[in-house]
C-alpha positions, 0 to 999 in steps of 0.5 A: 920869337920867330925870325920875321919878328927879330929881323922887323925889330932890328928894322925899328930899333934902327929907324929909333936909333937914327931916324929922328935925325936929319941929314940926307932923305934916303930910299927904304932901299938905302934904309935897308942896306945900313940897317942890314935887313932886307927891303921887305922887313924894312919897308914893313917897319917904315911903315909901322913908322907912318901909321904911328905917327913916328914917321913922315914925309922923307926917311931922314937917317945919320949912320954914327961914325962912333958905332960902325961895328952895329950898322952895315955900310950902305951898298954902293951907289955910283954918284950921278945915280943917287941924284938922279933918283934924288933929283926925280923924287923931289920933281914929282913932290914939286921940292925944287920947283919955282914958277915952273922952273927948276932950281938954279944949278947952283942953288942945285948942287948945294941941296944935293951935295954934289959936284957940277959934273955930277949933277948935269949926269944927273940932269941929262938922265932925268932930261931923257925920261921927259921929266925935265927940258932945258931951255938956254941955261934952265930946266923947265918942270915938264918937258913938251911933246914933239906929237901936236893936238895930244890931249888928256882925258879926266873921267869924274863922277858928278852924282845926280842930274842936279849936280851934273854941272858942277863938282865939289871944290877940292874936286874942282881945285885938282883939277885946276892943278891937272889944267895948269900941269897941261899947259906947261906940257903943251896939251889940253885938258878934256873933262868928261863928267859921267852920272847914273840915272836909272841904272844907266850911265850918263856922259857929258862934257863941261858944258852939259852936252851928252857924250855917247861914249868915253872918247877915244882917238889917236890923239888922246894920250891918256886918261885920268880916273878921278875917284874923289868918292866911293860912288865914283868908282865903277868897274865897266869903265875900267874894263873900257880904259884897259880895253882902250889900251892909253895909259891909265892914272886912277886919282884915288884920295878916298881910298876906294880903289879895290887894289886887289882886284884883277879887272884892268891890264895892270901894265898900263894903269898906275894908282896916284894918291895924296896922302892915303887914307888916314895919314893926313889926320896922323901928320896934323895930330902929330904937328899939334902934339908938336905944338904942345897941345895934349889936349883937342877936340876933333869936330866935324858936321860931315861924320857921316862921310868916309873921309871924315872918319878917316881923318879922325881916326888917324889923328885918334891913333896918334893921339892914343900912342902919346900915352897917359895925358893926351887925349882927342875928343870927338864932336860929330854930326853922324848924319849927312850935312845933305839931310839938313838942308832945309831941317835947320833954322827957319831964315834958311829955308826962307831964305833959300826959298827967295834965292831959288825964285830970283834965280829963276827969274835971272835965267828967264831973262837970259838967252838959251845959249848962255843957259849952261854957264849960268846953271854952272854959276847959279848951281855953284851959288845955291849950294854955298847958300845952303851948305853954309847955313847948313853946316854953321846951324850944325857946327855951333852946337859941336864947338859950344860944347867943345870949348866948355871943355877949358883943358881943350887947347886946339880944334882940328876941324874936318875940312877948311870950310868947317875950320872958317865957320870955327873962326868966326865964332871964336871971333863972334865970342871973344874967343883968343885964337891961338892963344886960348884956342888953336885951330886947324883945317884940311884942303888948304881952299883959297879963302883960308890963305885970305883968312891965315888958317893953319891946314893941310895942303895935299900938294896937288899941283905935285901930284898932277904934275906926276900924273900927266908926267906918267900920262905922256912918258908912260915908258920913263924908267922911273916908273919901272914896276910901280904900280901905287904912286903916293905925293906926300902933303904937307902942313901950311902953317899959319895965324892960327895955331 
């Protein structure tokens, strides 16, 4: 056996051995070190880890003091910089916030084991890379700017002229997080909004009004690339972001960046991502496998999108992995829910029909000024109207099917808006959930904390608090030579599982 694949073995013996235990999260540095492998051999297994379903969210590892002979000790790390790393990590994940504010030092100096003069080392060092500021005898989450008028730049692709005025609404949520985040951080918010038309690309701001360009100016601090689809991406505007010379945060959850393409002065740009690819149908496969359900259905009327086939095969991986007795079946509506419109039940399209002529009437009556906030309002009302009686027509037949199958314990529906229509027909049926049927989302939307569906939260108020962080401190040490920075997400559990 060649020596890379003994010394990756030793790497996984050791994360079995010990990694299922839960002291102290430690770096794949400080994994490494006890492991007596190098860093590469072992961030190779943690992730062998991840994508099995074995591992995620913090490296949690417990040397046993009964066996030191077969665990090298851990290279020594001077106090104040272990929690500093520690203190950075969790900031960024949003782990120790509350409204806004850090954790109170003492509650501080429990979670991290430490002595009081430790920890303000620790404080004092994360204060100087500008992640932190201290206000009387607290921290605040996000240190100000001395600069005025500083503003953020988010570039997002809105696809056709008919939807130039509205975004998707996990699209929309992030952004309400990047809006939040820039507050606290004293600096506005610029929505720039591109599309094609005819080869040729269209900006134009929140209000619809044309753009000449990407703006530029000294008192722009950066820009914010907002890729929630592969259509988004585009190679001439990252050729002008490097050009431009701001620091550059590319927001990819899709994963469709070309990471290996040499297209952008790499030194300026860092890649942000909450939960890449697959890993957040691997962490909700591995929580329903917790949970005792060997047996779900993954259902979704969007199969024709990427994303969706992303999430069902991480949670197929997981699945398979379990062994003998454990199986995920797949309800899918292959084309796109886009297609459907107007091919589903005769009252949509009557429907539909008198909504588009009241609509009408309602912006005939209304002066011109007020026309693009009505758009905004009337474009976001008639796609609900659509999408829902699109999705509910595609989606009863999937379940029907789905819980005819009795040893199917669990549905894990493609996103939050398909797992309420799934709650609503098991209410319409009689249908227990959880009791006969346990069902969970993705995106954590508004409307499922008011109905208390289980789902999968991609932490975003975390991941746009890091991303305008980079955005204003580019220079902080913490960002060092990183050049894909990952927020982990996390399951909001609820009633219905």
């Amino acid at each position: 056996m060649p020596r890379s694949a003994i010394v990756l073995q030793k790497a996984r013996e050791f994360l079995s051995a010990h990694g299922a235990q839960h002291a102290g999260p430690l770096s794949v540095k400080s994994l490494a070190a006890l492991a007596g492998v190098s860093y590469l051999t072992m961030w190779k297994a943690v992730r062998e880890f991840k994508m099995e379903g074995k591992l995620h969210g913090n490296y949690r590892v417990v040397s046993s003091k009964g066996n030191t002979g077969s665990v090298r000790p851990e290279v020594y790390v001077a106090p104040a910089d272990r929690v500093e790393r520690q203190l950075t990590r969790d900031l960024l994940g949003g782990a120790i916030m509350r409204n806004g504010d850090l954790l109170t030092f003492k509650e501080l100096t429990a979670r991290y084991a430490t002595s009081p003069q430790t920890l303000r080392c620790a404080l004092r060092a994360v204060e100087s890379q500008g992640l932190i500021i201290r206000h009387g005898r607290h921290y605040a989450g996000l240190s100000r700017i001395s600069q005025a008028h500083f503003s953020i730049v988010l570039i997002a692709f809105v696809g056709g002229a008919r939807e130039s005025a509205t975004l998707p609404p996990l699209e929309r949520n992030f952004i309400d997080s990047c809006e939040n985040a820039c507050a606290g951080a004293r600096v506005s918010l610029t929505l720039v909004k591109f599309s094609r038309r005819n080869g040729a690309m269209i900006f134009s701001d929140t209000r619809g009004a044309a753009l000449p360009a990407i703006p530029r100016g000294e008192s722009i601090a950066g820009y914010l690339y907002l890729l929630q689809n592969p259509e988004a991406f585009d190679e001439e505007i990252m050729k002008c972001l490097a050009l431009i010379g701001k620091p550059v945060a590319v927001q990819d959850n899709a994963g469709v960046f070309p990471r290996h393409a040499k297209i952008f002065n790499t030194t300026n740009v860092r890649l942000f991502t909450a939960s890449a690819s697959d890993q957040p149908g691997r962490d909700v496969a591995a929580y329903m496998l917790s949970r005792g359900h060997n047996h779900a259905a993954y259902i979704t009327p969007f199969h024709a999108d990427s994303w969706s086939q992303e999430r069902y095969e991480g949670a197929r991986k997981v699945f398979a992995m379990a062994g003998e007795g454990f199986s995920l079946a797949l309800y899918a509506e292959n084309h796109s829910i886009k297609d459907r419109y107007y091919e589903t039940a005769g009252w949509i399209q009557t429907g539909g029909q008198r909504i588009e002529k009241l609509l009408e009437r309602w912006r005939s009556n209304i002066p011109p000024c007020y026309h693009p906030e009505v758009g905004l309002l009337l474009g976001r009302l008639r796609g609900g109207v659509f999408m829902w009686g699109a999705v509910r027509a595609t989606l009863e037949p999937l379940l029907r099917s789905a819980l005819e199958e009795t040893r199917i314990s669990a549905l894990i529906m493609a996103n939050d808006f398909a797992a309420r229509i799934a709650l609503q027909y098991c209410h319409r049926r009689k249908i227990a959930v959880p009791e006969r049927i346990a069902i969970v989302g993705f995106d954590d939307a508004e409307e499922s904390r008011d109905l208390r569906i289980t789902t999968y939260n991609f932490n975003f108020n975390a991941l746009a608090t890091a991303i305008v962080h980079y955005l204003l401190h580019p220079w902080a040490g913490h960002w060092g030579r990183r050049r894909i920075v990952e927020i982990e997400g996390r399951i909001i559990e609820r009633s219905t599982t």
